[in-house]
Each structure stands twice: as C-alpha cells, then as structure tokens.
C-alpha positions in Angstrom: 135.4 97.5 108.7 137.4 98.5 111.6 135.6 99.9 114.2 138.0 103.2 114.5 137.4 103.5 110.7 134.3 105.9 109.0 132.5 104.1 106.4 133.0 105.3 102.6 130.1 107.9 102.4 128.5 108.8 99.1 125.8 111.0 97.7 123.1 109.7 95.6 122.4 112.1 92.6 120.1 111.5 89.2 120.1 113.4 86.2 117.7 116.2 85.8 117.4 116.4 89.6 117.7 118.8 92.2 120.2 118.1 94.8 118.9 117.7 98.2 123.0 117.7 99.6 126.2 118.2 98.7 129.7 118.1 100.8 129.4 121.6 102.5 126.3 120.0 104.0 128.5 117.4 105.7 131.3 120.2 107.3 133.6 118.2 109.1 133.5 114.4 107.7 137.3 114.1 107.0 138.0 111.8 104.2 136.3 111.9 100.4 133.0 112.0 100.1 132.2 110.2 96.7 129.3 110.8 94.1 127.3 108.4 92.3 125.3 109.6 89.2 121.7 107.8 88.4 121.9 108.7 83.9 118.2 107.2 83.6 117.1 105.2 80.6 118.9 101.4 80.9 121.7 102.6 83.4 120.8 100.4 86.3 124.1 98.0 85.9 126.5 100.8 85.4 124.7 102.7 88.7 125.5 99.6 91.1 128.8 98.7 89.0 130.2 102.5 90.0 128.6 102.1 93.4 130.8 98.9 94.3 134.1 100.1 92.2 133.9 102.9 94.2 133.5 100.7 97.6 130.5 103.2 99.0 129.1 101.5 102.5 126.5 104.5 102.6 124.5 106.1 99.9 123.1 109.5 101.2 119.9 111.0 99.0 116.3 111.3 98.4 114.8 109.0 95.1 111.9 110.7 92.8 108.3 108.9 92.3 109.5 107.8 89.0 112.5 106.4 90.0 111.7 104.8 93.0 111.0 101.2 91.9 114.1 101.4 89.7 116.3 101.8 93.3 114.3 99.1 95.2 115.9 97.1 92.3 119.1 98.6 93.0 119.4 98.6 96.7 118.4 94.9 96.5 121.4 94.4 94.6 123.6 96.2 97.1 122.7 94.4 100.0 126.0 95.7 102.2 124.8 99.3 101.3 122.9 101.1 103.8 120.6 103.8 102.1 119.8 106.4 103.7 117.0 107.4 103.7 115.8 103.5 103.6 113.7 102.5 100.6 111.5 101.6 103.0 111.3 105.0 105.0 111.1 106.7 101.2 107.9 104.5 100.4 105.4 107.3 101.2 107.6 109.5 98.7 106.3 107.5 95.6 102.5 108.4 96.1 99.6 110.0 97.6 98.1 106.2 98.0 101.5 105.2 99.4 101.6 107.8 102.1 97.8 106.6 102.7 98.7 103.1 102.7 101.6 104.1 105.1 99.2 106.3 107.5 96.8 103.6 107.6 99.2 101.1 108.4 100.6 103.0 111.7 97.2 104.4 112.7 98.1 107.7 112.2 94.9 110.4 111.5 94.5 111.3 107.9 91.4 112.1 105.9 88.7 109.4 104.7 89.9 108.1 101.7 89.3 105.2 98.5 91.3 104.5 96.3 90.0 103.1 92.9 91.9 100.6 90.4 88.8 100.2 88.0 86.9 103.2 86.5 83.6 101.5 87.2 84.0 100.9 90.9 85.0 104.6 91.1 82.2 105.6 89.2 80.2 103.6 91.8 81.0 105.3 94.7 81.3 108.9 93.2 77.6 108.6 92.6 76.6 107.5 95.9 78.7 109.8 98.3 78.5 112.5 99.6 79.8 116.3 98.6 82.1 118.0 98.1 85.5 115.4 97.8 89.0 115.9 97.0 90.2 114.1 94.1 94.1 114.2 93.6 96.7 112.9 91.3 98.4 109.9 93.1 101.5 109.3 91.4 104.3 111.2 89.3 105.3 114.7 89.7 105.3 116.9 92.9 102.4 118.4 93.8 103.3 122.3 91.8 102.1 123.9 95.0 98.4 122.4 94.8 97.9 121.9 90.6 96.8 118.3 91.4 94.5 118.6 94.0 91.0 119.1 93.1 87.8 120.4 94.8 84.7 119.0 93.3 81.5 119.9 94.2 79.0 117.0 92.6 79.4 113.9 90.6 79.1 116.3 87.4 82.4 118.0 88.2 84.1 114.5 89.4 83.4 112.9 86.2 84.5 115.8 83.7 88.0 116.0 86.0 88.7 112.4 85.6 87.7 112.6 81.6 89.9 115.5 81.5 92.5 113.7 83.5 92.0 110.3 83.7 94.4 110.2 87.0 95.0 106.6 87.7 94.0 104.9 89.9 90.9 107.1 90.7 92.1 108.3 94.6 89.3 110.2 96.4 89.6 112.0 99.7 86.6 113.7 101.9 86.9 117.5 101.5 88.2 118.6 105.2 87.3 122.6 105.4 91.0 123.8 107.1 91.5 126.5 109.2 95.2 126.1 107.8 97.9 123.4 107.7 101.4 122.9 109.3 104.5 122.0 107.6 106.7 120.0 110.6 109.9 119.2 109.8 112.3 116.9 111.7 115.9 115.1 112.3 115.8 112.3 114.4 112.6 112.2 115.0 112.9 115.5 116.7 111.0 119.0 115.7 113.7 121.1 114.0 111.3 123.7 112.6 107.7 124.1 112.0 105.3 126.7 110.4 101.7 127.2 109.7 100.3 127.7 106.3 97.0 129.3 106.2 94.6 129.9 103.1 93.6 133.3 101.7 90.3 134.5 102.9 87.7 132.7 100.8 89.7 129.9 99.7 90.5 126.2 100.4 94.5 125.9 99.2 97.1 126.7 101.8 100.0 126.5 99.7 101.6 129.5 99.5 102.2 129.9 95.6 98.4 130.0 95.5 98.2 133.0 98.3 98.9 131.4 101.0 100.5 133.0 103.9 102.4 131.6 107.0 103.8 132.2 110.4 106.0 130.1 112.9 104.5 131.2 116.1 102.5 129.0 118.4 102.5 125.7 116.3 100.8 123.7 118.9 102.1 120.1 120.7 99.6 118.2 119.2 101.1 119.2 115.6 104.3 117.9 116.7 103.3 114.9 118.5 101.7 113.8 115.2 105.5 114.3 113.2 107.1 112.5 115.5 105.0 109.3 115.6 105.1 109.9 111.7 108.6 109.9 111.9 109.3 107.0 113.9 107.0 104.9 112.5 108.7 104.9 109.2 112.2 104.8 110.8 113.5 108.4 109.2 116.6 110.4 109.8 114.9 113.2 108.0 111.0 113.9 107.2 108.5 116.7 107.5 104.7 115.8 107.5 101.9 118.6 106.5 98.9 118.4 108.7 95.7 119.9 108.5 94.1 121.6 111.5 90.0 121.3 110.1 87.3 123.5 111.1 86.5 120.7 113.2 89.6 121.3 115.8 91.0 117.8 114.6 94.4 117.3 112.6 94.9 115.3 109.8 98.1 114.3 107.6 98.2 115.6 104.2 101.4 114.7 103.2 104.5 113.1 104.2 107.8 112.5 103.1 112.0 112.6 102.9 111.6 115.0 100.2 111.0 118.6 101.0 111.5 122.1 100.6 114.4 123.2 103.1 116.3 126.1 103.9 120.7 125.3 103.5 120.9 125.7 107.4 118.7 122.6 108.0 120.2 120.6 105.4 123.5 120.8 107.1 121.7 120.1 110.9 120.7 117.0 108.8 124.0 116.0 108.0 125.7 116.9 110.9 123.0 114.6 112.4 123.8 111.7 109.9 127.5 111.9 110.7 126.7 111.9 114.6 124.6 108.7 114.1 127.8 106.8 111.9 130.2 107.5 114.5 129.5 109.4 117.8 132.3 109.0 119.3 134.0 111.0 116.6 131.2 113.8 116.0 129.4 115.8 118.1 125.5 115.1 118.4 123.9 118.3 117.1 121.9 120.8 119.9 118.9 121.7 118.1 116.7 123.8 120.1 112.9 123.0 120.6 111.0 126.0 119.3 114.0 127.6 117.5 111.7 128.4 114.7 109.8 130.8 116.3 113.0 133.3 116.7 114.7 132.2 113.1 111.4 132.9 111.5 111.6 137.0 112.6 114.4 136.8 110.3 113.3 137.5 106.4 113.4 134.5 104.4 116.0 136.0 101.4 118.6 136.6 104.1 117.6 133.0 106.1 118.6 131.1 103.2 121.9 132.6 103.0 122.5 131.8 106.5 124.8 128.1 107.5 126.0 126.1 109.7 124.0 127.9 112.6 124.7 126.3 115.7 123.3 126.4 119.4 125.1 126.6 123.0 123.5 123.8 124.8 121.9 125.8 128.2 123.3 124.1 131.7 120.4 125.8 134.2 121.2 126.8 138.0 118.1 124.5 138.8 116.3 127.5 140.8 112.7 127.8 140.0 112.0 128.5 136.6 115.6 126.8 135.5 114.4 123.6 136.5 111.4 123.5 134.4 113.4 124.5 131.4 115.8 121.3 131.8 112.9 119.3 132.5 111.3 120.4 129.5 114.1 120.9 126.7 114.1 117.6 125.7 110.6 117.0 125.5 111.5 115.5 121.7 114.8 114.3 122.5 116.7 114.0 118.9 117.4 109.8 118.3 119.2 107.8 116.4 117.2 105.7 114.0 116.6 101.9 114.5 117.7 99.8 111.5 115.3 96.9 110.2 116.2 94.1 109.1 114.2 93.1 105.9 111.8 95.3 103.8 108.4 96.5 105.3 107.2 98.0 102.2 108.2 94.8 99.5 107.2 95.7 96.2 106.2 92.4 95.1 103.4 93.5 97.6 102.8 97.1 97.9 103.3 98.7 94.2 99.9 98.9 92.7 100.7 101.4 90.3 102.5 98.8 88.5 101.7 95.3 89.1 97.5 95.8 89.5 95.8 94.1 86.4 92.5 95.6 85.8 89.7 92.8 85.3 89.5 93.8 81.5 93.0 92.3 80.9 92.2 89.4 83.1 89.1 88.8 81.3 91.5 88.7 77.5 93.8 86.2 79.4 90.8 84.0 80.2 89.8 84.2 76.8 93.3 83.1 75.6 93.0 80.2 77.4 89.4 79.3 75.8 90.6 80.3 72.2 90.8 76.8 70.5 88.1 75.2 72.9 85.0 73.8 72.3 82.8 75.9 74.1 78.8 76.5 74.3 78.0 79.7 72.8 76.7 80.2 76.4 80.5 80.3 77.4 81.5 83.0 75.4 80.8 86.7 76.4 78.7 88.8 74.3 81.5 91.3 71.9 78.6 94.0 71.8 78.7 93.9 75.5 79.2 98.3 76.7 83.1 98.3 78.0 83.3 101.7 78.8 83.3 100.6 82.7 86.9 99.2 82.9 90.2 101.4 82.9 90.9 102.9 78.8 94.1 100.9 78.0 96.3 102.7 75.9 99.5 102.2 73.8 103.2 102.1 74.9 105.0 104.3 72.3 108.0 103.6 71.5 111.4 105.5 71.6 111.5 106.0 67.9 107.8 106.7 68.0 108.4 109.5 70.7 111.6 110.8 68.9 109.3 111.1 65.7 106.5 112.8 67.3 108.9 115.4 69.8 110.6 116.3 65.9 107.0 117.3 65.0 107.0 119.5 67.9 108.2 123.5 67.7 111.5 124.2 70.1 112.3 120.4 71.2 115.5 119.5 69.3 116.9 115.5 69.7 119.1 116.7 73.0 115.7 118.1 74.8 113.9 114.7 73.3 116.4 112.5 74.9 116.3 114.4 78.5 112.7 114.0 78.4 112.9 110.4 78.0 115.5 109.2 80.3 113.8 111.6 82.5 110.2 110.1 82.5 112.0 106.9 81.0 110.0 105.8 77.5 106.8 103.8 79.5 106.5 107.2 81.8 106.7 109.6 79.0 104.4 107.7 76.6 101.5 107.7 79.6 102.3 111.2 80.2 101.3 112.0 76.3 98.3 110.3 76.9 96.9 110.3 80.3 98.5 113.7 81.9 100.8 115.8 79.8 101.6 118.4 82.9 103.8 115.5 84.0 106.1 116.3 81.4 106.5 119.8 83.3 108.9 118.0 85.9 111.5 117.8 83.4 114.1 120.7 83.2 113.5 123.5 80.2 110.0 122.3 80.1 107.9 125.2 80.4 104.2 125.9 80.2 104.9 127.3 76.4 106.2 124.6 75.4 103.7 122.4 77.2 101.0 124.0 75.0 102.9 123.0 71.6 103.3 119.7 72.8 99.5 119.5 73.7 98.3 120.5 70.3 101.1 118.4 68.4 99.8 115.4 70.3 96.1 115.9 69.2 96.9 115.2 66.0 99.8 112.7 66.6 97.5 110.5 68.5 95.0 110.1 65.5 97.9 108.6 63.4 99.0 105.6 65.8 
C-alpha cells in the first residue's frame, strides 16, 4: 500500500448483535467505510471470503464470548488483516477465568481466586475454606448487571448454587466487602472518563440495575494508574476495567475488557483516536482532557447521550505560577498509540480451557478403550460399582433437528425465532444452555423472561425423553 494511501477500513458486525460503531463514529475518514456481516451457524468461509473480496486491511469491532474462538479461527486465516481490537487484547472478553488468567499473568491486583475443571476438586476446596466466597459464572453471556455473581455464605449454600447451576468450570473468588467500585474507561491507554459505583446501604452489588448509585467526582490516581497498566499490558486502543475499592483501602480488578457500556460521544473519541493512529499525518490526534468527567457528569445522562462529537481546545499556559503546574501535569496519561505484536500471546491451542480441558472421567473411558480386547487381571480393571458422582456430569449434544423439535413444543417460538436462537448460541452452545444454564438463552434478541419460563418447563419434560 502506498504510504500516502488510507488502508480499506471495515466494521466487524454479527447477527443478533449490538453494534459498538458505525460510520458517524469515524467523522471525517474520507473514502468507504465497508461492512462485514458474521450470519452464525457454518458461515466462517463466506465471513473471510467477503472480508478479502472486499480487500479490507482493517476490521474495526468487538467479538462476543461465544464467538470468540470462531474469529481466532478467522483472523488466523487473514493474516494481512489487522483487527482491531486484537484477538489477543479481546482474550479477557471471553471469560471471567480469562480476565483472571490475563490479571495473573501481568501482576495486576485482583481477588484470590480458583478455578475448578473437576467437580470433586471443587468440592474439595469448598469444604475446607473459608466464608463467605464469590462464585460466578465464567463464560457465556454478559454479566445482566450482577445475575451471575453469587454470595455464599457456607458450603451448604455453595453446593445447592452449583446443583442449581452447574457453572462450569467451578470459578471461586474470596468475597472482598467493597466500599464501591470504579468503572475506568480509556483510549490509548489514557483515562477518558471514570465513575464510581457504590452499593445501596446494606448491600454487596454495585451495579446500578440492582440500586446502585454513582458519581464522577474524585475518582482517585490510584484507580487510574491501575487502567492504564491494564490497558497497556494487553496492548488496547480501547478498554475500561471495573475495580473494587475493599473495606480494606486496597483495589482490586473485577472486570476488564473491549466491550463496554459507552455513551455515543466516547465512541466517536475512540474512532477519531483509531483514525489518528492509521495515519497522523492526515488526522488530528484527539485532546481529551484528564478529568473531563467530572464536568460532563453535571450534565443528566438522557441529554449526555444525545450529545457528539464533543471536542476540547488544547490550553497553551502563560507559564506564571499556577500555569506551569497545569502543563506540567495535563499529560500525566499522555494518550498513545498502541504497539503491535508480532505473534499471538493468548494461542488457543494453549489458553482455551473451556473447550479443549478433558475431565479425567473421559480420560479414564479412553484408557479403557485401549484395554478393551486385552488380557488383563481382574485386578486391572476398575470396579463398575465404583460412586462417580465426583467427576463433571457429561451430558448430550442435541442435535439441530432435536432442538427444532423440542423449540416446536415450546409456546410463542415459531421456526424463524428457533433458528435465531441457534445460529445465535450456535447448536453445541444452545444445547449446554438447555441443560446446564437456560438464562444464557436470554442473550438472544426477543428472548424474554416469559418466554424463558415456557422454555424451562418444556425442557423438564423434553429432557426425560432423550
């Protein structure tokens, strides 16, 4: 590519899917913006197909949990498309375990936590520590403003959640009391607003749809200082981490990702940013102000969302006295371009559990494959009586005619609903979702709590049939 000439941009949209951006975001790029459409279901060869017809050198959009293996696939494929966000800086979007794995990794402060791939070893540790714990849903849907995060109180109350639940894997966090949490968000590694969430009196939950209330005033620097490690550590041009502020005076990240909750105004700071970093010398690098947020968040949030493309007169100081300071201080978290890395930090070969971890009772049937028509000692052979109720419950892959049947048993889910649902949650992701944690099926669109509760009691008697 010439260097005078903008790469071919293009947004990355799925199905089903809210849109994080769209052109308006990107004011000012002169030449077509083009759209590629993820359908779901078998439609990773047509995805990359329309991605090189249309010549795109980068693919602008966030990925969902369940779709995020599917694009490690396809950006492997494209190897002269950058992504941006990188599949790599989108790991921690996947899971609760992969934001712990990423945390870890970069010795950033989050709360004790296990993670459990076989029931028994959970069971193990659940009856020797100490209470209360957290116990959350890892993987799938967002988090529906605290629905799968879970207080218990003793081992009695652990093990009736996970029977109820069966989350897997089993992932266990120690129960931090909070004073309240901050939400950070960032471009370029650089604080573009922040806010504190803080818990109704009495209560544990900060998120808002459960009470919560927040300010923007007087987030303090050690907040921040946290983001930005975040941020740089997994090489984002976007992100916003939540951190905890305990009892205990000490922060903690909760979660962290690419995907978030944002006003229009700081979606289009995020792709004014992005065009700055594909071609400064044609775009202006965005003024962003540190602290902005406090004087934006006097303004009521139903008229702040209206509000775009609000922009900032970059202050030149007489250097007298106080003027000095503020030019010695205003860029305190200077906004950055983002390093690219060459190779993948977060391989899936390596780092996705939730798919390639065989528990020990499947290991244990391919052993005994391999002894079948040997002559062994009945010493050798494992006692059948033997109690298996230690080892993760396998359970059966339906089918898609076998989920088209049972949905047509269902009361207001016609074929066209059926079908969203699938290539939605994809036929392996809605069949666990029917039998390990139905409320995952309330990420797909016209699914709603009523209709959750006919599906429930359609499946209780579905399930005694297969």
């Amino acid at each position: 590519m010439p260097d005078n000439q903008l790469p071919k941009l293009g947004f990355l949209y799925l199905d089903h899917v809210l849109r994080f951006f769209d052109k308006s975001n990107f004011k000012g790029w002169p030449d077509k913006i083009e759209t590629v459409t993820y359908h779901w279901g078998n439609d990773k060869a047509r995805f990359i197909n329309d991605v090189k017809r249309k010549k795109i050198d980068v693919l602008v959009g966030n990925i969902p949990a369940t779709a995020y293996e599917t694009f490690r696939d396809i950006s492997r494929a494209l190897p002269d498309v950058r992504f941006i966000p990188s599949l790599d800086t989108q790991f921690a979007n996947k899971s609760k375990e992969n934001v712990t794995h990423f945390c870890t990794k970069h010795d950033l402060p989050i709360p004790k936590t296990e993670i459990f791939y076989e029931k028994d070893e959970a069971m193990a540790f659940l009856e020797s520590c100490e209470y209360p714990r957290i116990i959350k849903k890892s993987y799938g849907p967002s988090n529906y403003g605290g629905y799968f995060v879970h207080k218990v109180d003793n081992l009695e109350e652990a093990k009736t959640l996970l029977e109820k639940k069966k989350y897997y894997p089993v992932y266990v966090q120690q129960f931090v009391p909070m004073a309240a949490d901050i939400r950070v968000m960032l471009v370029g590694h650089k604080p573009i607003c922040a806010f504190w969430r803080r818990p109704p009196e009495g209560e544990w939950l900060t998120n808002t749809s459960q009470g919560g209330s927040m300010d923007y005033q007087n987030v303090p620097k050690e907040a921040l200082d946290i983001a930005v490690r975040a941020s740089k550590a997994a090489h984002a041009e976007y992100w916003a981490c939540d951190i905890a502020l305990g009892t205990d005076g000490k922060f903690r990240i909760l979660e962290c990702a690419t995907a978030f909750a944002a006003f229009p105004y700081i979606r289009d700071w995020i792709g004014q940013y992005i065009m700055w970093t594909l071609d400064n010398n044609r775009f202006r690098k965005p003024y962003i102000p540190l602290y902005n947020w406090e004087e934006l968040g006097k303004i009521r949030s139903s008229l702040l969302r209206t509000m775009r493309h609000i922009t900032f007169g970059e202050y030149t100081p007489s250097y007298d006295s106080a003027d000095a300071l503020e030019a010695m201080s205003k860029e305190l978290y200077p906004l950055l371009p983002v390093e690219l890395q060459l190779g993948e930090e977060w391989p899936s070969e390596r780092w996705n559990f939730q798919d390639n971890y065989v528990p020990r009772s499947q290991l244990q049937r391919f052993e005994d494959l391999h002894l079948e028509n040997q002559d062994v000692g009945l010493e050798d052979v494992a006692d059948e009586s033997a109690d298996d109720t230690d080892v993760i419950e396998l359970v059966q892959v339906l089918s898609h005619a076998q989920l088209s049947a049972f949905f047509a048993g269902v009361k207001g889910i016609g074929p066209k609903l059926t079908d969203v649902i699938i290539e939605t949650l994809g036929v392996e992701g809605t069949s666990n979702a029917l039998h390990d944690d139905v409320e995952q099926l309330l990420t797909v669109k016209n699914i709603q709590r009523k209709k959750l509760a006919a599906i429930s009691e359609h499946w209780d008697w579905f399930k005694t049939t297969l």
